[in-house]
C-alpha positions as CSV (number, residue, x, y, z in Angstrom):
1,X,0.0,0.0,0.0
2,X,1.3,3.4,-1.1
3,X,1.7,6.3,1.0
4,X,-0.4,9.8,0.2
5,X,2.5,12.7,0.7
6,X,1.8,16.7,-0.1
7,X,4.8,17.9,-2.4
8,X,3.4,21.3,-3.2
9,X,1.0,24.0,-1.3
10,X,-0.2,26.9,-2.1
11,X,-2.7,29.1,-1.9
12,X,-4.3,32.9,-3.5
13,X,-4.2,35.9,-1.3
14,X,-7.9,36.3,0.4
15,X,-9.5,38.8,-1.3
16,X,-12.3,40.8,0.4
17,X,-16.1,41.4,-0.9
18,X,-15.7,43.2,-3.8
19,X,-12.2,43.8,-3.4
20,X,-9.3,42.5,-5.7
21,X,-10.3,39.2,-6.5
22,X,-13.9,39.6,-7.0
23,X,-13.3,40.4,-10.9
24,X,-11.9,36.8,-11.6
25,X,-13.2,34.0,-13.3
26,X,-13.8,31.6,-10.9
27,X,-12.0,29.1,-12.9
28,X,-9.7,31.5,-14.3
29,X,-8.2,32.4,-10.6
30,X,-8.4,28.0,-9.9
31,X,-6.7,27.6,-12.9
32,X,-3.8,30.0,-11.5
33,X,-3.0,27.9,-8.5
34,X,-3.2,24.6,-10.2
35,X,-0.4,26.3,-12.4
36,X,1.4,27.3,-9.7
37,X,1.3,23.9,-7.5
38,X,3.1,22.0,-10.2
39,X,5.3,24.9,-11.1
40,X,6.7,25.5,-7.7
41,X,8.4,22.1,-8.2
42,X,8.8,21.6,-11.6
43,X,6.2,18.9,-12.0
44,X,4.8,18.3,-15.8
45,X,1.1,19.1,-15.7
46,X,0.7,15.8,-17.8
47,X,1.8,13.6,-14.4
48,X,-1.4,15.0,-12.9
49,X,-4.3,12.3,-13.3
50,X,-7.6,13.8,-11.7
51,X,-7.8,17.6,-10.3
52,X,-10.6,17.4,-7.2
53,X,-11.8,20.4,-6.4
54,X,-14.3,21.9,-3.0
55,X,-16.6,24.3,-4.6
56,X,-19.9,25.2,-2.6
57,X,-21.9,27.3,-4.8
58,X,-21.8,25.8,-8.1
59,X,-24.0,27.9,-10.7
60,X,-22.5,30.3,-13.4
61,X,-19.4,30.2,-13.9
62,X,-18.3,28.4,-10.6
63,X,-20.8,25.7,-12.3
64,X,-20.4,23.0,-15.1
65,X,-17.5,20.9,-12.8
66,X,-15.2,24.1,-11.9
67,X,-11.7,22.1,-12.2
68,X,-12.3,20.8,-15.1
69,X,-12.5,24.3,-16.3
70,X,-9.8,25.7,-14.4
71,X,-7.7,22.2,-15.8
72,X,-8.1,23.9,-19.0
73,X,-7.4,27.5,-18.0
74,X,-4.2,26.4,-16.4
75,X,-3.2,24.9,-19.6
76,X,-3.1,21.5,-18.4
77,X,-3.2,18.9,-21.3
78,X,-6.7,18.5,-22.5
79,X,-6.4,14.9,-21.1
80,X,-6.3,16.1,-17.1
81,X,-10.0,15.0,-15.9
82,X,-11.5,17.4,-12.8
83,X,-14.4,16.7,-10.7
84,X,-16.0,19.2,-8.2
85,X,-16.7,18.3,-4.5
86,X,-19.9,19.5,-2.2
87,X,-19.3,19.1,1.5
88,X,-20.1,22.6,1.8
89,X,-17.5,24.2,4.0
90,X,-15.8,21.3,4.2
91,X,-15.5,20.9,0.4
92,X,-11.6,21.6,-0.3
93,X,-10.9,19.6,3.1
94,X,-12.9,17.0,1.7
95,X,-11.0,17.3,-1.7
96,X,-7.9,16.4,-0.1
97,X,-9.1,13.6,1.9
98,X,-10.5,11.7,-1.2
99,X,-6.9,12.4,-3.3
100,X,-5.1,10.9,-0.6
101,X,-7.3,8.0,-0.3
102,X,-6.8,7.3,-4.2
103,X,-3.4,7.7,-4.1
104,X,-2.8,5.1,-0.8
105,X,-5.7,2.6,-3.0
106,X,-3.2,2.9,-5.5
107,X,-5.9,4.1,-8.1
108,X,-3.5,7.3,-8.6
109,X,0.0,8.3,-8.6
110,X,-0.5,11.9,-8.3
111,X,-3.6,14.2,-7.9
112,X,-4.0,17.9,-7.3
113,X,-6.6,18.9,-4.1
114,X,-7.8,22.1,-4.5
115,X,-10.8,24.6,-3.5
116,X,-12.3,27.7,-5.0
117,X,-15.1,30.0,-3.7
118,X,-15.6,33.7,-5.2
119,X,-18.2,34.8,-2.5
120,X,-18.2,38.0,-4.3
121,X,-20.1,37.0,-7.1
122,X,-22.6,33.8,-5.6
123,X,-23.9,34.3,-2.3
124,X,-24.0,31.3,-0.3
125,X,-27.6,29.6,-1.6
126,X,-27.1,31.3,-5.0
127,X,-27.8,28.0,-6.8
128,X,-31.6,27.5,-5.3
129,X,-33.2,31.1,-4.5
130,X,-35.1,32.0,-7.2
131,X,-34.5,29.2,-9.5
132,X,-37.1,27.8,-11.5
133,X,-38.0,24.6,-13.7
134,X,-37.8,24.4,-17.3
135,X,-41.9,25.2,-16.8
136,X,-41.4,28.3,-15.0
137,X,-42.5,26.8,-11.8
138,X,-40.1,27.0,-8.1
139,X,-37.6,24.7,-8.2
140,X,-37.9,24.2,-4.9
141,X,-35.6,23.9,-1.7
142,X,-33.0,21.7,-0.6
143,X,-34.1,21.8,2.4
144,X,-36.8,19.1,2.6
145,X,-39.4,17.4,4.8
146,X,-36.6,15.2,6.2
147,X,-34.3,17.7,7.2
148,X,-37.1,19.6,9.1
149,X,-38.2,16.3,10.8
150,X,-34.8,16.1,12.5
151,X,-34.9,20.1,13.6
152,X,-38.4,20.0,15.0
153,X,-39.9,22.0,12.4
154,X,-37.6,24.4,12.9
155,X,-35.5,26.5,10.5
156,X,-31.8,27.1,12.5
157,X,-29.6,29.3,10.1
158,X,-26.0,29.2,11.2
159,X,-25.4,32.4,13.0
160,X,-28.5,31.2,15.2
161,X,-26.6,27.7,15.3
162,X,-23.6,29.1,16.5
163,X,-25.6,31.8,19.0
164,X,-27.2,27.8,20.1
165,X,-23.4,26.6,20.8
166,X,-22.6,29.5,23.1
167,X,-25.4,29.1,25.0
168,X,-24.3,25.3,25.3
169,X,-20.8,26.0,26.2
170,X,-21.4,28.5,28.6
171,X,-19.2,31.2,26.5
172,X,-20.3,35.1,27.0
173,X,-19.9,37.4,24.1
174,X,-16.6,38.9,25.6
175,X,-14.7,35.4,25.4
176,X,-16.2,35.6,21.8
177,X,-15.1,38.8,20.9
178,X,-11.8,38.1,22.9
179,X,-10.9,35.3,20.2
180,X,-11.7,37.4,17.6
181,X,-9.5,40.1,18.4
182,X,-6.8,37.7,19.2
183,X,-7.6,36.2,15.8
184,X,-6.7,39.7,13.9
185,X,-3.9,40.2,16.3
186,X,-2.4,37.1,14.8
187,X,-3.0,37.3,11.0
188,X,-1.2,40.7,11.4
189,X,1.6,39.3,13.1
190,X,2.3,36.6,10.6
191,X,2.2,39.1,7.9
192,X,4.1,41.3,9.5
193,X,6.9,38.3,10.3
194,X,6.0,37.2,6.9
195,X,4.8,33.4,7.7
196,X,2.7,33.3,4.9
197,X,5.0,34.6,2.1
198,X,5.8,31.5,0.9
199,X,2.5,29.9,1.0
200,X,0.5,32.7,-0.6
201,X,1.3,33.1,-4.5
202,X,0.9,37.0,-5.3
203,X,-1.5,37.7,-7.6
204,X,-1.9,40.5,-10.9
205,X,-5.2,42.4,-10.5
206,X,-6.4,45.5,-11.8
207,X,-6.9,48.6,-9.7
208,X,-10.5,50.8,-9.9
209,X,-8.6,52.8,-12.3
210,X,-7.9,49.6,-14.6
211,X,-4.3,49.6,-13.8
212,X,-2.4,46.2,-13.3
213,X,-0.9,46.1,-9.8
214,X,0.2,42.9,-7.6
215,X,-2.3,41.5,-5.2
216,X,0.0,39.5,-2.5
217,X,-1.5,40.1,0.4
218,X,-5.1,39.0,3.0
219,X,-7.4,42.1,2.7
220,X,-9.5,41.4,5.7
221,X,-7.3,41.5,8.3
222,X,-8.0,44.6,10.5
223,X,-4.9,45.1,13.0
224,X,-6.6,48.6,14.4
225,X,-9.6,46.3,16.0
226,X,-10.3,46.5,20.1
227,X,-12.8,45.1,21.9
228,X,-14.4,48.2,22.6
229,X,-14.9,48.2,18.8
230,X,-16.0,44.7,18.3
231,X,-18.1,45.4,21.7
232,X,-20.0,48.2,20.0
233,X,-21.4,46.2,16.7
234,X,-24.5,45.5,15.8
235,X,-26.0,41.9,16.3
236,X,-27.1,39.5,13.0
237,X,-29.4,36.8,12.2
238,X,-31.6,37.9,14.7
239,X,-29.1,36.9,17.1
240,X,-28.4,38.9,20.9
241,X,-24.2,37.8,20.4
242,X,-23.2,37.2,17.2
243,X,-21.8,40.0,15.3
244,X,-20.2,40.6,11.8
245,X,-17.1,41.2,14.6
246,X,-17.0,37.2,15.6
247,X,-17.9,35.8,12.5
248,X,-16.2,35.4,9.3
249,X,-16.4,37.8,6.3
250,X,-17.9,37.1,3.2
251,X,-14.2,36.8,0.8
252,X,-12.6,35.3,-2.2
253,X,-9.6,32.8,-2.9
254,X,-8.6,29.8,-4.2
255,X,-5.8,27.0,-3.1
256,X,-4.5,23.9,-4.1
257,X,-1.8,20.8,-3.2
258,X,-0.2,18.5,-5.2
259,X,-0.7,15.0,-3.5
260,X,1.3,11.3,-5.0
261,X,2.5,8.5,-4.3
262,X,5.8,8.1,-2.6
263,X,6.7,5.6,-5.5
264,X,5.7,8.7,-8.1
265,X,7.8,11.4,-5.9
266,X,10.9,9.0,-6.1
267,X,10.4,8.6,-9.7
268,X,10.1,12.3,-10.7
269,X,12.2,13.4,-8.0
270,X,10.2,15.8,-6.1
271,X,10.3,15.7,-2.2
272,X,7.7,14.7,0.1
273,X,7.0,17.4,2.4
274,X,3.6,16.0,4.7
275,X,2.6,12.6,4.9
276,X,-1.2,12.5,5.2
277,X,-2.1,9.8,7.9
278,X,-5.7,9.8,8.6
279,X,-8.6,11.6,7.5
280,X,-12.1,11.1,9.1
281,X,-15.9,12.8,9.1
282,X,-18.5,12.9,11.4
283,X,-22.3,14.2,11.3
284,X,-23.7,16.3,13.7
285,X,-26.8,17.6,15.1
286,X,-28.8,19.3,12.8
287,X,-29.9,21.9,14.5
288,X,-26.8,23.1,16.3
289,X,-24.9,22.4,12.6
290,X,-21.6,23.4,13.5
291,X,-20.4,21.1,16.5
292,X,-18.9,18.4,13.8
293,X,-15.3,19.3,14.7
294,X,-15.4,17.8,18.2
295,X,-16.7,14.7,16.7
296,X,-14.8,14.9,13.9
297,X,-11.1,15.3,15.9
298,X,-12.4,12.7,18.3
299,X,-12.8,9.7,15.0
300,X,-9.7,11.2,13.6
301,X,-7.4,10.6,16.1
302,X,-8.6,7.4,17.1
303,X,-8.3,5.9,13.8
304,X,-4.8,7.3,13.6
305,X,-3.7,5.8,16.8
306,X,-2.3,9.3,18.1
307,X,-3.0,11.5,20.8
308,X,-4.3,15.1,21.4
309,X,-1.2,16.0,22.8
310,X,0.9,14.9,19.8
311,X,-0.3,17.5,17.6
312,X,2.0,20.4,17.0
313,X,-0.2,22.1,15.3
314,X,-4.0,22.8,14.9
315,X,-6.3,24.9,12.0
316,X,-9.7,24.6,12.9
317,X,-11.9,27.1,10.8
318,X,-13.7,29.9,12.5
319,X,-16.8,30.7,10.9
320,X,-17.9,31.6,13.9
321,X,-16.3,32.6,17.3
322,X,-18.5,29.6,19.4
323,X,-17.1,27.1,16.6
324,X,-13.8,26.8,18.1
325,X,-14.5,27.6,21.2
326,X,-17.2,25.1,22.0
327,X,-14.3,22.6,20.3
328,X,-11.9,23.8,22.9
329,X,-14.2,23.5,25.8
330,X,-14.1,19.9,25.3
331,X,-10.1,19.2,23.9
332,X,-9.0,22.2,26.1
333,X,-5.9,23.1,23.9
334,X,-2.9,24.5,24.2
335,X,-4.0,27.8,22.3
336,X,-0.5,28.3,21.1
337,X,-0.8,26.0,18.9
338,X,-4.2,26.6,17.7
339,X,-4.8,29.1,14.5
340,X,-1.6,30.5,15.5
341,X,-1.3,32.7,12.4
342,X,-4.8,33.7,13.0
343,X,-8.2,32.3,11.5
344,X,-11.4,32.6,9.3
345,X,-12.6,36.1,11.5
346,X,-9.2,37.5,10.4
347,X,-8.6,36.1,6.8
348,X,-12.4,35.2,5.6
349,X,-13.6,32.1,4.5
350,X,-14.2,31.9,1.1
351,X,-16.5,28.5,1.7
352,X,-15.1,25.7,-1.1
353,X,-11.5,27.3,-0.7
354,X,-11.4,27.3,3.2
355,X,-10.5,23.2,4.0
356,X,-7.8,23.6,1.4
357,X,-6.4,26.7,2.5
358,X,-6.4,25.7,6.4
359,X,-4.1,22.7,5.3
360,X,-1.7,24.8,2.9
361,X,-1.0,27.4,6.1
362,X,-1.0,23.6,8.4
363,X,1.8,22.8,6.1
364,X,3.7,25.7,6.1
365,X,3.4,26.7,9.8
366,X,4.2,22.9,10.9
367,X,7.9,23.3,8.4
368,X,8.1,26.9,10.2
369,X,8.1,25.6,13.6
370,X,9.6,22.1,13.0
371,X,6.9,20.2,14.3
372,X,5.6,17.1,13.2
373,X,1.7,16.2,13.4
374,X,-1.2,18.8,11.9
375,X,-4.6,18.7,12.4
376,X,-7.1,20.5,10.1
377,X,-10.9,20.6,10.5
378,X,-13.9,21.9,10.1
379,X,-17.4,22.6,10.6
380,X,-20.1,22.7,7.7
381,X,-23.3,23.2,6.5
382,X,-26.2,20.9,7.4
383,X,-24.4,19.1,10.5
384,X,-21.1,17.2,9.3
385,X,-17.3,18.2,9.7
386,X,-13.8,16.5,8.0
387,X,-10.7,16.4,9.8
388,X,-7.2,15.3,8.4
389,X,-4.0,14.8,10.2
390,X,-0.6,15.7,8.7
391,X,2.5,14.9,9.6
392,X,6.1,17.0,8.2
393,X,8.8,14.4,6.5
């Protein structure tokens, strides 16, 4: 049985709402990182078997199997298949999970893992409001009879979920806010260390005035943030605690990694840089959605025969403040090692992108501070969660 190693990592700069990346192509922008994963170590595109890709929202032109069409906007040889992956947030998590397990069946020898989400453009539930059959009648929602049995009858968005959590957890809107800060406080530090310079590929844009400039750096983190700030915001989805403050930003980006065989890295003579040792997902309440991550960590590391403590460093997404909270309440962490470059508040979370893009900056923090096990993970959409361990070669 083959191994499943990560060679290459990389991953766009996160682009605001309508900021610099909102006038890409979304498989125009995929197909820039899918060039740059195989360029950044020298691989021929033509090595590259499948190209599975976490896209959430999949109308226009994030439709029609996205990495396919980035596949051919790369460049890639018009024989590179692509196949797009729903798990919600979990999507480009997801993406990885299912390469790796191809590549240890020994189906493939190498695979690209990617994500791809341009918020700007399709709102999250883009591809079912308003839609109609070919008759003109509702299409109707996702969200059927079955669904509703499990909540009670009730309709829980996820700001209300994760307003459900804190109440669950015991954890006051200060604590929340407190992360959130400390979230900001981090993404500013790593840029201003420059941790992510080598896993964030700059990017040309055009300026308002239509002038080409270089996009190379996360537009949403906001280092001039307090508490007092983040105190005095206004609540949302008809929440009392959760604020636009303590919950992710509506953004843009796209990552990908370069996953094969350690027979096909011998061969071509590329360098393993992660092994990946276990991936696992878990369903959760409906209701309260976003819990999967304790679950989630809990199948993951039993199935990988490690311990909490072994991990050297932890990304767990924060779509909301509760999320990883409510995770820690129960794994009680060392926080040090937890989002230490900051999280989802600070950089957004562009939804397909985000499980892709949590294990790129995994990768790169774990070679930054020499550790050796990683674990990624998080919540999603509709009650489920993935979670991958890592470990540096």
């Amino acid at each position: 049985m083959e191994e499943a190693y990560i060679v290459s990592a990389v991953r766009t700069p996160i682009g605001k709402r309508n900021g610099s990346l909102a006038q890409f192509r979304a498989d125009e922008l995929l197909g820039l990182v899918l060039k740059e994963v195989v360029d950044r170590v020298g691989v021929d595109p033509s090595h590259v078997e499948d190209v599975i890709g976490g896209v959430v929202t999949q109308v226009g032109e994030q439709g029609f199997t996205l990495p396919r069409m980035a596949v051919l906007a790369a460049g890639f040889p018009d024989d590179t298949p692509g196949v797009a992956i729903n798990r919600q947030c979990g999507s480009g998590l997801t993406s990885i999970n299912f390469g790796a397990a191809q590549v240890i069946a020994g189906w493939r020898d190498c695979v690209i893992a990617c994500g791809c989400e341009i918020m700007s453009k399709y709102a999250i539930a883009a591809e079912w409001f308003n839609l109609t059959l070919a008759n003109g009648q509702p299409a109707g929602m996702p969200i059927g009879p079955a669904y509703m049995k499990r909540t009670g009858g009730k309709w829980v968005d996820q700001g209300q979920a994760a307003e459900l959590i804190a109440q669950k957890w015991e954890i006051s809107k200060e604590e929340m806010d407190a992360f959130a800060l400390r979230s900001h406080q981090r993404a500013h530090r790593a840029w201003t260390e420059g941790r992510f310079q080598r896993e964030v590929m700059p990017v040309k844009v055009q300026d308002p005035d239509g002038k080409e400039k270089v996009f190379a750096q996360d537009e949403t983190v906001r280092p001039e943030t307090s508490l007092e700030a983040l105190a005095g915001l206004k609540t949302v989805f008809g929440t009392k605690i959760i604020t636009a403050g303590n919950s992710s930003p509506i953004t843009d980006g796209a990552s990908a990694v370069l996953i094969m065989s350690g027979s096909k890295a011998k061969e071509l003579g590329v360098k393993p840089r992660a092994r990946i040792v276990m991936a696992a997902v878990a369903g959760a309440d409906p209701i309260m959605m976003l819990t999967g991550p304790i679950p989630a960590t809990k199948k993951v590391l039993e199935k990988s025969g490690l311990k909490f403590d072994d991990l050297d460093e932890i990304e767990i997404n924060e779509a909301f403040s509760p999320i990883p909270l409510a995770w820690g309440r129960e794994y009680k962490p060392d926080w040090e090692k937890v989002n230490p470059n900051g999280g989802a508040i600070a950089l957004g979370h562009p939804v397909g992108n985000s499980g892709c893009r949590l294990a790129v900056t995994c990768l790169h923090e774990l070679e930054r501070i020499q550790g050796r096990y990683g674990l990624i993970t998080l919540c999603t959409g509709g009650g489920m969660a993935p979670a991958t361990i890592i470990e540096r070669v």
